[in-house]
C-alpha positions as CSV (number, residue, x, y, z in Angstrom):
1,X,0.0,0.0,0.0
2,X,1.6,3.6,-1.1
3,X,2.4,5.9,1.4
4,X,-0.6,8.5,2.3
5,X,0.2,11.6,0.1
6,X,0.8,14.7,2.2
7,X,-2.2,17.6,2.1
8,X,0.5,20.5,1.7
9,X,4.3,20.9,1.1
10,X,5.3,24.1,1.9
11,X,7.5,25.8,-1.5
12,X,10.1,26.9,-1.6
13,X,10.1,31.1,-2.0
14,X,12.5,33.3,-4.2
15,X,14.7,35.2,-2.4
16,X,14.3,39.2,-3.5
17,X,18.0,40.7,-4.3
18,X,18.5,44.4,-5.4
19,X,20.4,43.4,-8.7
20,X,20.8,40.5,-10.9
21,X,24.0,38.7,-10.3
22,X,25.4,35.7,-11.4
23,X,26.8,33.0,-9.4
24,X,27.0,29.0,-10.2
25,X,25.5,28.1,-6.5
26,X,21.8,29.7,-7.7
27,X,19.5,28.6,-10.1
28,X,16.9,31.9,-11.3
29,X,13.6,32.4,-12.9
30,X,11.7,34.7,-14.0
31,X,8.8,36.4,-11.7
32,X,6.1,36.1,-13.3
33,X,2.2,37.9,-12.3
34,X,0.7,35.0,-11.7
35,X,-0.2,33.0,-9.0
36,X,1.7,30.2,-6.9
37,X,-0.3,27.1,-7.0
38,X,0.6,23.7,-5.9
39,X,-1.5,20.5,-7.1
40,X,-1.8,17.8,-5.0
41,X,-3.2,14.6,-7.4
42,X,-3.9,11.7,-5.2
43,X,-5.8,9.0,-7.5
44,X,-8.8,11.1,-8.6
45,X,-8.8,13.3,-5.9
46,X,-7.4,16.7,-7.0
47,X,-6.4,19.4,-4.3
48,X,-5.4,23.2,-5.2
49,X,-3.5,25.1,-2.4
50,X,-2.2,29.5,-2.8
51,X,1.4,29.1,-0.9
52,X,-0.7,30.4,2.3
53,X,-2.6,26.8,2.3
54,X,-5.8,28.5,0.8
55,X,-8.1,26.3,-1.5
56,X,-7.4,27.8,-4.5
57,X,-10.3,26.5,-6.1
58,X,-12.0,29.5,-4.6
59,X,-10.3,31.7,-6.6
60,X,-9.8,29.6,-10.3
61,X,-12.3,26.6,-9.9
62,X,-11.7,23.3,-10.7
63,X,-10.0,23.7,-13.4
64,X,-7.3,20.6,-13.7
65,X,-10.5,18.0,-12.4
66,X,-10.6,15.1,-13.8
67,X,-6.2,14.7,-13.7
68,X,-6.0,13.6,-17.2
69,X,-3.1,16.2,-17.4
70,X,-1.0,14.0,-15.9
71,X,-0.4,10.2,-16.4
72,X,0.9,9.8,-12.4
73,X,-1.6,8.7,-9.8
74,X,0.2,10.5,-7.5
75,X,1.8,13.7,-7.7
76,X,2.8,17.1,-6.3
77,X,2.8,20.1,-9.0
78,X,4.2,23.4,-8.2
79,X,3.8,26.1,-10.9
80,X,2.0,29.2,-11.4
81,X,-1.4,30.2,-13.1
């Protein structure tokens, strides 16, 4: 039997610098206007969280339900909408 999957991971945040820089120990991305969502696909069960651990269903809907997206049936999906 697989592990129960977690409700929440908490991300990882960007760390805010007055310059760009370059250095080989940092990896860096673009900020984008979007929104920090994290998906939580456990079988057909599919759970939206903001980084604060709000539902973000309220805000987008369901809008990755059913998970045929993904092929895993399990799975943790950080990105932004």
């Amino acid at each position: 039997m697989p592990d129960k999957m977690p409700d929440f991971i908490p991300p990882m945040l960007a760390t805010l610098v007055a310059a760009p820089f370059d250095d080989p120990d940092w990896t860096f991305e673009i900020k984008w206007d979007g929104f920090r969502v994290e998906t939580v696909v456990d079988g057909a069960d599919v759970r939206l969280w903001t980084r604060g651990q709000q539902d973000a269903t309220r805000y987008f809907g369901p809008f990755l339900e059913p998970p045929t997206w993904i092929s895993a049936r399990q799975a943790i999906v950080d990105g932004e909408v």
